[in-house]
N, C-alpha and C positions, 0 to 999 in steps of 0.2 A: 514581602511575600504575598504570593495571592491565597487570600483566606480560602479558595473553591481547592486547595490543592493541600489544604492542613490534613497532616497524617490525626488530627485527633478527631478528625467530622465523624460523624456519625448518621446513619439515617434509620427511619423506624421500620424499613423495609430491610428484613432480613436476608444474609448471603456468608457465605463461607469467604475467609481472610483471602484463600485464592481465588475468587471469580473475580472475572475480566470488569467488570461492570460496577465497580463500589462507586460511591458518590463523589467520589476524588478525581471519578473518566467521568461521567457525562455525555456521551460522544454524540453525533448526531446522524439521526437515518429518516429514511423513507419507506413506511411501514402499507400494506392492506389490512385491514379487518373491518366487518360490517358492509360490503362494497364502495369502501372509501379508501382514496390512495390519499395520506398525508405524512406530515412529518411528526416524529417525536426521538426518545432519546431513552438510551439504556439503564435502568438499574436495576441493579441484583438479575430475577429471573421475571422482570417484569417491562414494559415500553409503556412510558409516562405521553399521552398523549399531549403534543404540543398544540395542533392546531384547536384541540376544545380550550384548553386554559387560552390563548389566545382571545378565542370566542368571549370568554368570560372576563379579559380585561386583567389578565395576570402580565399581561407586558403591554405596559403605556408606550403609546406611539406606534405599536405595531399592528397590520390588521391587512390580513391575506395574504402572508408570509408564509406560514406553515401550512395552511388548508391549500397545500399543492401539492402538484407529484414532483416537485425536484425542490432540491434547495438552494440555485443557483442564485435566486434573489436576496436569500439570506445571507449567501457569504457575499454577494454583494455591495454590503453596507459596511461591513469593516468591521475595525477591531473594538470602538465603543459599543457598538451597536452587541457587537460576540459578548463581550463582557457583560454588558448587562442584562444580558437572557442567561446566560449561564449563571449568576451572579444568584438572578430571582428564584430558577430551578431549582440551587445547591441550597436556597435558605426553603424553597417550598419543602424539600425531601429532607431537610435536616431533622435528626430526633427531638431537636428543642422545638420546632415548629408546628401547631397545632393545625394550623388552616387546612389543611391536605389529610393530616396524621390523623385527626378524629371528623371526618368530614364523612361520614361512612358513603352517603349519598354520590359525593363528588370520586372519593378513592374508585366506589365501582367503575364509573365511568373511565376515569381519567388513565388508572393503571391497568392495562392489560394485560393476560398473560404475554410471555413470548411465545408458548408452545399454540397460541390460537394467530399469530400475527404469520403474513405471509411477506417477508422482505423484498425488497425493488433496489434496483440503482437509485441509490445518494442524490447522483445529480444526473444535470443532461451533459456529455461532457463533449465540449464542441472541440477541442486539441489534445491529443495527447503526445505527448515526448519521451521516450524512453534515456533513459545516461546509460552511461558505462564507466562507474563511478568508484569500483571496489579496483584495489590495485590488485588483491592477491588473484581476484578473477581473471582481472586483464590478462595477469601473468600468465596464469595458467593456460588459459584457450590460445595466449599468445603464441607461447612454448609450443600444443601442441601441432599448429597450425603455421605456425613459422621458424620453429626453431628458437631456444633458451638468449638467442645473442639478438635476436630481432623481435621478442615476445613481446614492448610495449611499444608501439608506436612510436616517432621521433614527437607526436603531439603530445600525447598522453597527460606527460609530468607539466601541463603548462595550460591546461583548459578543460575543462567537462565536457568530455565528448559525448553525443550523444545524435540517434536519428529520430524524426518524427515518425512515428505508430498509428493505426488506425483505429479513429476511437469506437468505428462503426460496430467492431469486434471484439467492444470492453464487455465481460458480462459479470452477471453477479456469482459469488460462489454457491457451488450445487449445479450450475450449468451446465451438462454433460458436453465433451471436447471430441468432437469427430477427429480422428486421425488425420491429417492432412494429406492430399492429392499434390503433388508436385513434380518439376523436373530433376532429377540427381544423376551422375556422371560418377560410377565407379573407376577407379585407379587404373584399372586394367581395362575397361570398356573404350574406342577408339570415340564412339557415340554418348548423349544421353540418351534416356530413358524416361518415361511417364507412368507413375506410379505413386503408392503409398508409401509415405515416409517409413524407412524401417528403421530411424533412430530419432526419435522423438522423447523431446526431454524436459522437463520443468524448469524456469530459473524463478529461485528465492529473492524477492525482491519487494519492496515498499514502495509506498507512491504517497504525493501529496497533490491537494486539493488547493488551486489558486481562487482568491477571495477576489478583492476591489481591480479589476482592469486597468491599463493601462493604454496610452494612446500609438498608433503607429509613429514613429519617428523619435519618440521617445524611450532611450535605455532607461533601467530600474537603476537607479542609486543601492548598491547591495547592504547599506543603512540602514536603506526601507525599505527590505527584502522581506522580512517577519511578516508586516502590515498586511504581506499580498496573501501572507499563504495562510489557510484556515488551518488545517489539520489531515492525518496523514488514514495510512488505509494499508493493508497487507497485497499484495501482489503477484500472483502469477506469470509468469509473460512468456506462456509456452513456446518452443523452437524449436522445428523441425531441422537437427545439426544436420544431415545428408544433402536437402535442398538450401542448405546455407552455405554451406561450403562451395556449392557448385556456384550458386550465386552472388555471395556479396563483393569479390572483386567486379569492378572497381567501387560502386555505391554503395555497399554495404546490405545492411536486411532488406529484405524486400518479400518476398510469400511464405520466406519460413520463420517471419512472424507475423505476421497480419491475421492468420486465422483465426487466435483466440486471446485473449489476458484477461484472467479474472481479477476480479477484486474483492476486498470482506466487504459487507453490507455498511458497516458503522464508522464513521469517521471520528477519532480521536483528536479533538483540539489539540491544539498547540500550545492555551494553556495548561493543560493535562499534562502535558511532556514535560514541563518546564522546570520540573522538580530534578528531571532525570540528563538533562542539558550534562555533559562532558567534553572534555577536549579528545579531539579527532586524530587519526596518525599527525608528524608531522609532515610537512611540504614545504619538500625540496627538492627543485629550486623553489624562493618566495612567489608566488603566485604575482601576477602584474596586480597594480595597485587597486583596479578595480575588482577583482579579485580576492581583495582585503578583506575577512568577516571580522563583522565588530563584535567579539570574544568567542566562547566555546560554543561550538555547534554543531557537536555530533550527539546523539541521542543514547542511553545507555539500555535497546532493548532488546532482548533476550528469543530468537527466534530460534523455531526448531519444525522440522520436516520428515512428516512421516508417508513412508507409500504400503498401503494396506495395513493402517493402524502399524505399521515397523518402524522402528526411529530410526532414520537413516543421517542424519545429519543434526548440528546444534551450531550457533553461528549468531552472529550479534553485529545490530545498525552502526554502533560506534565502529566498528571497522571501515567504514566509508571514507575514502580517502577525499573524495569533492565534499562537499556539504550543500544541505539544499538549499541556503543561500546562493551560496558559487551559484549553484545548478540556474536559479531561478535567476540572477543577474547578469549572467553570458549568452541564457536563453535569451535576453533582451538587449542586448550589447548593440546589436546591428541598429536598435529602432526593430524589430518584431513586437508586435503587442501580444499581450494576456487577456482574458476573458475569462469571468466568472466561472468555477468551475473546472477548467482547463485539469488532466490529469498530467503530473510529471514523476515520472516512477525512475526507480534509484538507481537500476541495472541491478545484476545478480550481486549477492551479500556473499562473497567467499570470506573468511578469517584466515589466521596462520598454519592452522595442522589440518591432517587429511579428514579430519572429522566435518570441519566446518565450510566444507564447501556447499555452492550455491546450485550446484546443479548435477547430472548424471556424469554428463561430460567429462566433469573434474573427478567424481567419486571415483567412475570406472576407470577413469585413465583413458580415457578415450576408447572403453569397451576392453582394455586388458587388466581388467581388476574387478569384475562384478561383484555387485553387492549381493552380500547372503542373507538371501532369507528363511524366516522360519521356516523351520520344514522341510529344508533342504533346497528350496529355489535359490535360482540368483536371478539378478538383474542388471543387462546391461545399460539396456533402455529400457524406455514403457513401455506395455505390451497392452491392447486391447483389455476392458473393464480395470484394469488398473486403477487405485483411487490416491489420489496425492491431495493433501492438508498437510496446510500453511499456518501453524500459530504464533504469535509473539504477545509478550507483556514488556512492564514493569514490574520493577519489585519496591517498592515503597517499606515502611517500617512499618509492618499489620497488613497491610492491602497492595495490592497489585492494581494498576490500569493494564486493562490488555483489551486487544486488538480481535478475539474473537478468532474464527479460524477463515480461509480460504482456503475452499475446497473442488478439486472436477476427478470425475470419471472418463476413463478414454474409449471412445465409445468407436467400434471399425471405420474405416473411409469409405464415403459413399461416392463412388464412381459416376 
């Protein structure tokens, strides 16, 4: 077991048993403060800065790693290289460790508040790939778009489907989401029309963050599928349903997703997770060989979605019927190469009951079941200043790893 993941660690940096941030996540970001963009990592209510301990020779071999604005070079190096910064960190912060803990000099520096840090994107993220990975979701948008007897695809049960996203329009949470401009075609209109989405809708989703590259012409061994991926991140991948319907026959998404997908600031390793590893639905039929993961590899973490502080949904990763292996090994099956960095996000997280669905779409029933809100509103879609947050954890024995939240505001369409 990896010692950075013992439910009995402790650090001298105080936090309540529920924050996202104990010493058992660690995650890693790309923080401003003092007019400097570098990296560091989360505990409790404070950002341990990485690139000064750097400076000061707290991780041997390493030097001009952290004092960047991205972390692509870091996940670059792989998974000796992740372990042993993570390794040095969890004994720097431990309560038995003095170096840090009575350093009063070096604490001021080193730990910052969070409430004085202004957070940036992670990394530079040169591809991103979206899946469509949950079956109950498939099901459902299938259903209502095709009919209960044609709702998955003839692909579906035999690969991770999935299209390339625009990473140009990854941002971070708190980014406010201009309503999207697009073409849509009502039932009854002979014409389209050009306009403002009037059914714009969130999807519930997580993503992971690809480490060490891989060459063109070479597939991934889904083996070595772990090695490539650092750690994962909460997900937005907003979608205009009106301008998608009209468009994805034949190629699928196309501008009623490209305009926005947020992300959370912090990336949670993957050895972080590794406590919370469970087995996934099963798959059947068996998936072709390459296709094979070597044991359980569904994640057991507990997400829930709220629009205007309302909890409108609760819903959990282990429902994922691909696994990010799958995901990450078929992405490369043809010879497509990887690159540091690269974002691959899971498709919407639907579960079994009407509660845990991933998006408006499904909640409403396709707009014939609005969600009630306080107050007497309801909601079919988003409606302008709309605010939707994204949170997920773990639950550990004492402490939780969580993910922090993903959050936007839907701000009018600018014509």
């Amino acid at each position: 077991m990896d010692p950075t993941t013992s439910a009995s660690l402790r650090s001298f940096i105080d936090y309540d048993p529920s924050h996202h941030f104990p010493i058992q996540n660690l995650p890693l970001g790309i923080f401003e403060h003092g007019g400097r963009v570098r990296a560091g990592t989360r505990i409790g209510d404070f950002v341990l800065d990485l690139a000064l301990l750097e400076e000061k020779g707290y991780f041997p071999g390493l030097s001009g790693v952290f004092n960047r604005p991205e972390l692509n070079r870091f996940l670059s190096m792989g998974q000796a290289v992740w372990k042993e910064v993570r390794s040095a960190v969890s004994h720097l912060l431990d309560v038995n460790t003095p170096g840090l803990r009575d350093n009063s000099g070096l604490r001021s520096q080193a730990l910052i508040p969070y409430a004085d840090v202004v957070m940036k994107l992670p990394v530079a993220i040169g591809d991103y790939t979206d899946f469509y990975s949950s079956r109950e979701h498939a099901t459902n948008v299938g259903t209502m778009f095709r009919g209960k007897e044609n709702a998955l695809m003839p692909n579906w049960l035999h690969l991770p489907v999935a299209y390339h996203g625009r990473s140009s329009s990854v941002v971070l949470s708190g980014t406010p989401i201009h309503r999207p401009m697009g073409q849509v075609k009502a039932d009854d209109l002979e014409h389209p029309v050009h306009g403002p989405s009037q059914l714009l809708d969130f999807e519930l989703e997580m993503g992971f963050f690809t480490g060490p590259g891989t060459s063109v012409g070479h597939p991934l061994d889904i083996k070595n599928a772990a090695g490539h991926i650092f750690g994962m991140v909460l997900v937005n991948d907003w979608s205009a349903r009106d301008i998608q319907k009209w468009e994805y026959q034949p190629l699928g998404p196309f501008t009623a997703k490209n305009f926005a997908t947020s992300i959370s600031p912090w990336i949670v390793p993957l050895a972080a997770l590794e406590p919370f590893r469970c087995k996934g639905p099963e798959q059947e039929p068996a998936p072709l060989p390459y296709l094979e993961s070597p044991g359980d590899w569904a994640f057991d973490i507990e997400l829930e979605v709220y629009l205007q502080d309302h909890l409108i949904s609760q819903s959990n990763f282990k429902y994922m019927y691909w696994n990010i292996l799958q995901q990450l090994s078929h992405h490369t099956v043809t010879g497509c190469n990887i690159n540091p960095g690269d974002l691959m996000a899971s498709g919407t997280i639907s579960g079994p009951d009407e509660n845990s669905c991933g998006s408006m779409l499904e909640l409403c029933r396709a707009g014939t079941r609005p969600v009630q809100m306080p107050g007497g509103g309801e909601r079919k879609f988003l409606r302008d200043n709309d605010t939707v947050k994204i949170t997920g954890w773990c639950q550990g024995e004492g402490y939780r790893v969580g993910f922090g939240e993903v959050a936007g505001t839907i701000l009018p369409a600018v014509n």
